[in-house]
C-alpha positions as CSV (number, residue, x, y, z in Angstrom):
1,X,15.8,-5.4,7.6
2,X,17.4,-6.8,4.8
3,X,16.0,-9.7,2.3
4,X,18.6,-12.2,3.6
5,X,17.5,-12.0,7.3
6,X,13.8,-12.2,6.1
7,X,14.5,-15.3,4.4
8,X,16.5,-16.8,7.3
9,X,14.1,-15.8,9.7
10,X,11.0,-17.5,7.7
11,X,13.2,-20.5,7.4
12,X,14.0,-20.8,10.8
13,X,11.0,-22.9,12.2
14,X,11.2,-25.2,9.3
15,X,14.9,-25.8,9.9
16,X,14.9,-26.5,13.0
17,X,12.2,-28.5,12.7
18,X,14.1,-30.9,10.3
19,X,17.0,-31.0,12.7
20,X,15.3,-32.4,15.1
21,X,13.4,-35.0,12.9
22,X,16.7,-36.1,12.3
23,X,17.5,-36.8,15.7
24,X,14.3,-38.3,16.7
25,X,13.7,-40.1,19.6
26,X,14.3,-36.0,21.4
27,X,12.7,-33.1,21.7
28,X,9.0,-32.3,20.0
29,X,8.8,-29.9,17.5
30,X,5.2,-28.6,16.2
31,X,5.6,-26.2,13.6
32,X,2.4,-23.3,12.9
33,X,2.4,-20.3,11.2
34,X,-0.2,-17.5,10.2
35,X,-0.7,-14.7,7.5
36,X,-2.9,-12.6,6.0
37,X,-3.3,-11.3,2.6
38,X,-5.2,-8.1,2.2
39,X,-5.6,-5.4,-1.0
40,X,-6.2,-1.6,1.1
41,X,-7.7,1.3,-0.5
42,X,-8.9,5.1,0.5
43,X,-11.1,7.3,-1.1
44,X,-8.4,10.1,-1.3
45,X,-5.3,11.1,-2.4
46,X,-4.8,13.5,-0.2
47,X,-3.6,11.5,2.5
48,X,-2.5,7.9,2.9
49,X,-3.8,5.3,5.0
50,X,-1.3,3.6,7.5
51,X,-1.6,1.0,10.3
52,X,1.2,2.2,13.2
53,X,4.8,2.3,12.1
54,X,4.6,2.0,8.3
55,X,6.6,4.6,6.7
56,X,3.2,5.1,3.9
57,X,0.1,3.7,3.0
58,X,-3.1,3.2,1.0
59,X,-4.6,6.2,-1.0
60,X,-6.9,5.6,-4.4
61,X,-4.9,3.2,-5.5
62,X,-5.4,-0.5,-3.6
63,X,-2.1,-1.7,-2.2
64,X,-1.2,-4.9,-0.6
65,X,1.2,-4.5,2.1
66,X,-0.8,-2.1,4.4
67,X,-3.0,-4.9,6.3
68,X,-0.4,-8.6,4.7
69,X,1.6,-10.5,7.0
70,X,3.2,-13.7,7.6
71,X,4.5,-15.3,10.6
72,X,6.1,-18.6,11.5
73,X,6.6,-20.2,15.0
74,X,8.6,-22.9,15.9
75,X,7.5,-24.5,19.8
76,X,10.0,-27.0,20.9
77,X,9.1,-28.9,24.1
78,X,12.0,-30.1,25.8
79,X,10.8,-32.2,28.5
80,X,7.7,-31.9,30.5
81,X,8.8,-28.3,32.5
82,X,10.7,-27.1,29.8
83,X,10.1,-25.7,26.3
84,X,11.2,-22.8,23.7
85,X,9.3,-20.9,21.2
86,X,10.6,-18.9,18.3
87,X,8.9,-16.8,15.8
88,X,9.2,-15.0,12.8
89,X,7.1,-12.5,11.1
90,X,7.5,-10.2,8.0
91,X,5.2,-7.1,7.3
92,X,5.4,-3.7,5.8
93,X,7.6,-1.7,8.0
94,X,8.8,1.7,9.2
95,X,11.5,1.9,6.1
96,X,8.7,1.6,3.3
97,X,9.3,-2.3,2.7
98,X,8.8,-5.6,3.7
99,X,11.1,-6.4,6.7
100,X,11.3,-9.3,9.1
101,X,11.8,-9.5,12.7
102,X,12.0,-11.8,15.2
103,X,8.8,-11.5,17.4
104,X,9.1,-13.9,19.9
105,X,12.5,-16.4,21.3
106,X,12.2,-17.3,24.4
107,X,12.8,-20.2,26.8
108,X,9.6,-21.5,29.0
109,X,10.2,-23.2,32.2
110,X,7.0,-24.8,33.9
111,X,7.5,-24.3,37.3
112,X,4.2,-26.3,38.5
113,X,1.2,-26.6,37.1
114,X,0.0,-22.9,38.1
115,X,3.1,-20.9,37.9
116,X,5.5,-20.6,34.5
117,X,8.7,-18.2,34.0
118,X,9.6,-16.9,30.5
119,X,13.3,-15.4,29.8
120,X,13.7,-14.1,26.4
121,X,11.7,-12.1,23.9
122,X,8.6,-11.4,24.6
123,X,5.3,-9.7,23.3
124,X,4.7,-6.7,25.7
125,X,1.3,-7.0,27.5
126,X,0.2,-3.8,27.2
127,X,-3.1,-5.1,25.3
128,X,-6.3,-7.1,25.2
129,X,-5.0,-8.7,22.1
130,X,-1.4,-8.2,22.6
131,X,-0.2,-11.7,21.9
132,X,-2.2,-12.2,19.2
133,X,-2.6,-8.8,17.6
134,X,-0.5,-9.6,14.4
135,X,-2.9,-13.0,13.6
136,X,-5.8,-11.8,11.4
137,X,-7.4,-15.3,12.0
138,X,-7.7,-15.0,15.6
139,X,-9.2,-11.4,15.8
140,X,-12.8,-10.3,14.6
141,X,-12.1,-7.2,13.1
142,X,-9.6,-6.9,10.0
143,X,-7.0,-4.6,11.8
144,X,-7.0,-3.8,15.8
145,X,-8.1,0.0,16.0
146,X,-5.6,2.1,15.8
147,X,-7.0,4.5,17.7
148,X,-5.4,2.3,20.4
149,X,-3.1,-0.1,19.1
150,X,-0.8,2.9,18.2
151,X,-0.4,4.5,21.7
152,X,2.1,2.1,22.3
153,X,4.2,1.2,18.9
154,X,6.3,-0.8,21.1
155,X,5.6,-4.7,20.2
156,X,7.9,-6.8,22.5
157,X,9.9,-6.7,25.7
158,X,13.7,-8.8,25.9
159,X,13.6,-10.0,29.4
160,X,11.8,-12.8,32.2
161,X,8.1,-13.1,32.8
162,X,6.4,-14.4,35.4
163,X,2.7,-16.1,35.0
164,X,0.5,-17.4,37.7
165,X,-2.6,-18.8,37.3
166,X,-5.6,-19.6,40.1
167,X,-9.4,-19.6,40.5
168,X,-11.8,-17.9,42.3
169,X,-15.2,-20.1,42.5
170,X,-16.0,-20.6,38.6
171,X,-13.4,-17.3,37.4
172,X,-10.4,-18.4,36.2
173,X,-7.6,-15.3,37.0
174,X,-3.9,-15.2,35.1
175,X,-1.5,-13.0,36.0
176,X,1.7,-11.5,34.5
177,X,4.3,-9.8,35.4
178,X,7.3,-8.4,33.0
179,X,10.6,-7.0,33.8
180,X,12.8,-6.1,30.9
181,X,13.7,-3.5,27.8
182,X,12.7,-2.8,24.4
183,X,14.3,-1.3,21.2
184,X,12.1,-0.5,18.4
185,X,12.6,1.2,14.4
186,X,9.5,3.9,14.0
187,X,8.7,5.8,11.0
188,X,8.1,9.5,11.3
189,X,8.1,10.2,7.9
190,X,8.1,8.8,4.1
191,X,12.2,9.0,4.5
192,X,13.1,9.0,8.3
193,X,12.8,6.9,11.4
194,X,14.2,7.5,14.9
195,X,15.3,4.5,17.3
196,X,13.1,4.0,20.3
197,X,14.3,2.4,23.6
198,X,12.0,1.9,26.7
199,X,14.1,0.7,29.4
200,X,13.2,-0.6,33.2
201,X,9.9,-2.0,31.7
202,X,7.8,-3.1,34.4
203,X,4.2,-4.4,32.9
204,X,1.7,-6.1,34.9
205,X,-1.1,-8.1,33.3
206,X,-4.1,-9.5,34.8
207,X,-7.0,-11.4,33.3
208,X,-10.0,-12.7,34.8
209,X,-12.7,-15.3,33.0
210,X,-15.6,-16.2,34.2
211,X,-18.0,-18.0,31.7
212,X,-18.5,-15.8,28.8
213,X,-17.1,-12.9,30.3
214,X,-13.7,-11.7,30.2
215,X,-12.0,-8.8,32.0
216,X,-8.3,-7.6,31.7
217,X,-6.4,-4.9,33.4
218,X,-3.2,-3.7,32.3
219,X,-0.2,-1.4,33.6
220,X,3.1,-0.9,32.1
221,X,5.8,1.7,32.8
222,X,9.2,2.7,31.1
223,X,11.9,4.8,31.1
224,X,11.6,6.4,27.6
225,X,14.5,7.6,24.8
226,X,13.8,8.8,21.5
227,X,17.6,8.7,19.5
228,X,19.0,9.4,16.0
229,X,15.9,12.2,15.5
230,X,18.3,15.2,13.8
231,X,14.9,17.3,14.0
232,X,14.4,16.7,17.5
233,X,18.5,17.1,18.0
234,X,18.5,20.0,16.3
235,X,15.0,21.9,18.0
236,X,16.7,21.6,21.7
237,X,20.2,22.1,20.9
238,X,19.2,25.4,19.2
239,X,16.4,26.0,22.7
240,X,19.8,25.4,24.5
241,X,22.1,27.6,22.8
242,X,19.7,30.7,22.5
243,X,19.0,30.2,26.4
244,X,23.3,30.3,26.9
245,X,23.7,33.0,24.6
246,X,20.3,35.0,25.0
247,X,20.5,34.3,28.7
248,X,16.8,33.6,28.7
249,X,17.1,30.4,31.0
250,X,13.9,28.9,30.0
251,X,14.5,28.3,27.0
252,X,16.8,25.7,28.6
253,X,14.9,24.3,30.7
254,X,12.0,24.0,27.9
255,X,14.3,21.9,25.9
256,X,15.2,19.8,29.1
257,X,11.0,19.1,29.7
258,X,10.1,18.3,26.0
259,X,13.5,15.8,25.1
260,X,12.5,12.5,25.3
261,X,15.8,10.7,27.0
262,X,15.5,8.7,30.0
263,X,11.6,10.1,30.8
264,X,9.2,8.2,32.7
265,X,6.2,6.8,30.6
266,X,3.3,4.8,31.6
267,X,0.4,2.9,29.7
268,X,-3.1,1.6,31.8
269,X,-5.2,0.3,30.3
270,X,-8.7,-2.1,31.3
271,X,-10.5,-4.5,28.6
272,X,-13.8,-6.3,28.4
273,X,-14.6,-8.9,26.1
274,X,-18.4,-11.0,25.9
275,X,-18.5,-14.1,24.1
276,X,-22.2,-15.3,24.9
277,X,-24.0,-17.7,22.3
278,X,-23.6,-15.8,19.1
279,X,-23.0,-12.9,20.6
280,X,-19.3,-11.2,20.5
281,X,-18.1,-7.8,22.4
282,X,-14.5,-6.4,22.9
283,X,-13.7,-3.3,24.2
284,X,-10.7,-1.5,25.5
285,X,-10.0,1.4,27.5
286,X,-6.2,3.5,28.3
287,X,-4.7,5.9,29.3
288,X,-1.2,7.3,28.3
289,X,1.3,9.0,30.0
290,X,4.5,10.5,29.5
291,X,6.8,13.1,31.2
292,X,8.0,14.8,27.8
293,X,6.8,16.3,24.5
294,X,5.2,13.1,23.2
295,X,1.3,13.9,24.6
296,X,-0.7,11.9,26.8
297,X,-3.8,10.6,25.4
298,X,-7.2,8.5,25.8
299,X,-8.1,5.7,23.5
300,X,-10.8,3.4,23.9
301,X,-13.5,1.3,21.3
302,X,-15.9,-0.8,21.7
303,X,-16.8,-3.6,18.6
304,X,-20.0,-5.6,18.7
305,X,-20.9,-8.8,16.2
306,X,-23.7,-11.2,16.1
307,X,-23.0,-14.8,14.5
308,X,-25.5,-16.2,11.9
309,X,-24.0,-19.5,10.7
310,X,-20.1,-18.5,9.2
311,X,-21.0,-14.9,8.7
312,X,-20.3,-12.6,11.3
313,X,-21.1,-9.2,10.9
314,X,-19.7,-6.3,13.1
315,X,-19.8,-2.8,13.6
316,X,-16.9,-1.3,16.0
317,X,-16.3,2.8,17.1
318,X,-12.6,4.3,18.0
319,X,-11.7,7.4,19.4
320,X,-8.1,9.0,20.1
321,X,-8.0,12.4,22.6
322,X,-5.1,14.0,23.4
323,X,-5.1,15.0,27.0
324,X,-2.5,17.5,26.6
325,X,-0.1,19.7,24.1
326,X,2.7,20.7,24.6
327,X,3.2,23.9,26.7
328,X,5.2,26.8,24.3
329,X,7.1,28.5,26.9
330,X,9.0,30.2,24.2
331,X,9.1,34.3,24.8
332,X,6.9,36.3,21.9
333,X,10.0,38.9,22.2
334,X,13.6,39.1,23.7
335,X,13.6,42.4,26.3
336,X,14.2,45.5,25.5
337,X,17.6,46.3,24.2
338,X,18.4,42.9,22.7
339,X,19.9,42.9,19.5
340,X,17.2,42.4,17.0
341,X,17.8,39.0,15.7
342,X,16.9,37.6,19.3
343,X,13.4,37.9,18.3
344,X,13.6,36.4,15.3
345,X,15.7,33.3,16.4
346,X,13.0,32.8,19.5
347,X,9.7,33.2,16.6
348,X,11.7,30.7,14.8
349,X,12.3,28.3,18.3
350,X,8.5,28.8,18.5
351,X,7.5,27.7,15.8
352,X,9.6,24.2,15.6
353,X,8.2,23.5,19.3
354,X,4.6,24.1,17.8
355,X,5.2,21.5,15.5
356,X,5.9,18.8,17.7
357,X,2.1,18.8,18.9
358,X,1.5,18.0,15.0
359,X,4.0,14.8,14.8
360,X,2.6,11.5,14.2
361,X,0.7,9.6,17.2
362,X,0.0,12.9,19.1
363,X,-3.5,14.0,17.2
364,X,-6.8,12.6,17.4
365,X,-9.7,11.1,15.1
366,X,-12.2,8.5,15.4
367,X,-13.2,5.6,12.9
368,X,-16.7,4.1,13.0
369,X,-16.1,0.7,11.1
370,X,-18.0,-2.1,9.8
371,X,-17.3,-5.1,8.3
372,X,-17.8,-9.2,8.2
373,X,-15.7,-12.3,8.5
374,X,-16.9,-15.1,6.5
375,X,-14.9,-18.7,8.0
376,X,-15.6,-20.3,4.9
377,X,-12.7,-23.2,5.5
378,X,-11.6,-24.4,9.0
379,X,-8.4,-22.4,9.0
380,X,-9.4,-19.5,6.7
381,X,-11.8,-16.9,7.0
382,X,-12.5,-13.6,4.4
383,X,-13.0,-10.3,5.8
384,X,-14.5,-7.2,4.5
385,X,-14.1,-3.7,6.5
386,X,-15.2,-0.5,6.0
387,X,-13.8,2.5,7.8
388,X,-15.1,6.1,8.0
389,X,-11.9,8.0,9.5
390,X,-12.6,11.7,11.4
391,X,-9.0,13.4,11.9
392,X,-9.7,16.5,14.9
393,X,-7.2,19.2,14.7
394,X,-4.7,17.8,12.1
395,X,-4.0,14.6,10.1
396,X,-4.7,12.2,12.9
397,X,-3.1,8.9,11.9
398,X,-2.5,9.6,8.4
399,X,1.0,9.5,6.9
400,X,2.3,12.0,4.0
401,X,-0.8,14.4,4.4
402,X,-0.3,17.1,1.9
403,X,-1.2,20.9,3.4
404,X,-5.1,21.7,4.3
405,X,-6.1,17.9,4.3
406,X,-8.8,17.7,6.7
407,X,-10.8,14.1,6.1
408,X,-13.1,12.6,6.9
409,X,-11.7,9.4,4.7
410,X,-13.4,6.1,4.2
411,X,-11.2,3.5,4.0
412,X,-12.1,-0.2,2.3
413,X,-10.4,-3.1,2.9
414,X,-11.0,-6.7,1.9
415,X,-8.7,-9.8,3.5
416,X,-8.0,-13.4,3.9
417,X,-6.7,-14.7,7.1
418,X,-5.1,-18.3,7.7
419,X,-3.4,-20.3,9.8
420,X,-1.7,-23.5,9.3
């Protein structure tokens, strides 16, 4: 996104704000915002350390965009059933640079007092932290783990949400459900990004709390599209036209199974978080799903922290499995009598399927982190993590891996959070 739509969107909530102060006695305005400023480091060169959907990363050198952020919100309360919220945020993106978009903008009407419907833009509920993900300040660790947080790189759903509230004896239950579509930008390399659009989004949410304790589940489905991907374009209309003209008909229906246009794909997923006197546990568990060549996959980590005054040091573990790769139907050899190029042109369509089980988001690792967050000021808190990063079988989450990297990388990162 260009620099004049960042700008607009970061003045947004301030303008709007001093319309209304203008026309006061009207609607309330209250005005917040969040950031983070963070320097990221790895102990290699090899490799460069990403969070989901940046285009590239931290290596030797310490860089500042990998884990920075700033977001501003606007909340205008209309009347006592009806209010709007609009928010802005800016972070390194899938296109290398700083780009803005708009996270949330959507219109809240308060049925009564236990029941609220949202029509607008949305985050997606497809995690523990998924409203708050992007606010350093209101999260333990420095970054979510993205041994999780990138199974689903899809941030927000355009549509209506319904939320309904009630208790059980002493446990307080909220539940959510989301109807709507998506569209997102993702990186797949240091120079190209392909459009992502998850349509008929149906995502149910469901927290309970009972004291300390709190207890999520989580299930979202889509119907999937990858667009503007000439690799992917080019891999199954070449499947397609060596099955016409080769007559070998799986070839066609190999490149039917592995495009991603239109095909189911579902995300469920269960969370557990412990707040007890100064003790602090969060954990997550999911399971993703997908009816093409992008794999399904188990995530899950569990962090634990103990307070001691404003210090609170944690230690966390995240791991990433792929369930499944991606089945190479493609023949060794054309039958006998077939001219001889058919066997090259089906050792070449084998080898581009092959590397679709090495893209981004479909290989595994596990991080073992620790860290502390200092709240040395009421609104502010520092954080130090450091991250011991295992890739299995690949680069795992690492962008711009150059051949025979292997890991494991550690990872340092230090960080001020804030909110005003």
């Amino acid at each position: 996104m260009n620099k004049h739509v960042l700008i607009f969107l970061l003045a947004m909530p301030l303008a709007i704000s001093h319309a209304y102060a203008e026309e006061a006695p009207g609607p309330a305005v209250k005005i917040s915002g969040y950031g983070t400023a963070a320097l990221t480091m790895a102990d290699t060169d090899n490799a460069q350390f990403a969070r989901p959907n940046q285009a590239a990363g931290a290596g030797r050198t310490a860089r500042t965009g990998i884990d920075s952020n700033l977001g501003l919100q606007a909340n205008v309360t209309v009347n006592p059933w009806l209010s709007a919220t609009v928010q802005g945020l800016a972070r390194k993106d899938g296109e290398d640079d700083f780009g803005a978009e708009l996270a949330w903008a959507f219109a809240k009407a308060k049925v009564s007092d236990s029941f609220s419907v949202r029509v607008g833009r949305m985050g997606l509920p497809v995690f523990m932290i998924s409203d708050y993900r992007n606010v350093g300040y209101a999260n333990t660790m420095l970054r979510p783990p993205g041994e999780m947080y990138s199974q689903v790189p899809l941030n927000s759903i355009d549509g209506v949400d319904g939320t309904y509230q009630f208790s059980a004896g002493d446990t307080s239950i909220t539940t959510q459900l989301a109807l709507g579509r998506t569209k997102a930008t993702l990186a797949t390399g240091p120079d190209s990004t392909v459009q992502v659009e998850g349509k008929s989004i149906v995502a149910l949410n469901v927290v309970a709390e009972h004291g300390p304790v709190t207890v999520r589940f989580g299930r979202a489905e889509t119907r999937l599209t990858i667009n503007d991907s000439p690799s992917l374009n080019t891999l199954m209309g070449s499947l397609r036209a060596a099955g016409s003209g080769y007559r070998i008909a799986q070839l066609g229906a190999l490149a039917d199974a592995l495009e991603v246009k239109d095909k189911k794909a579902s995300f469920t997923s269960v969370g557990l978080g412990l707040d007890w006197n100064n003790v602090l546990v969060q954990s997550e568990y999911a399971k993703r799903k997908t009816d093409s060549y992008v794999s399904d996959s188990t995530s899950w980590y569990v962090m634990g922290g103990y307070r001691i005054g404003a210090f609170l040091p944690y230690y966390s573990h995240a791991s990433l499995k792929a369930d499944g790769r991606v089945n190479n139907t493609v023949p060794a050899s054309c039958p006998a009598g077939y001219p001889a190029a058919c066997t090259l042109t089906l050792r070449t369509l084998s080898a581009g399927v092959d590397t679709l089980a090495y893209m981004r988001n479909q290989l595994e690792q596990s991080t073992d982190s620790i860290g502390v967050r200092w709240d040395f000021h009421r609104s502010a808190a520092l954080k130090v993590q450091i991250d011991r990063i295992k890739p299995k079988n690949g680069p795992g989450l690492f962008v711009q891996a150059k051949p025979g990297f292997h890991g494991p990388v550690t990872v340092a990162a230090a960080a001020i959070d804030f909110v005003f």
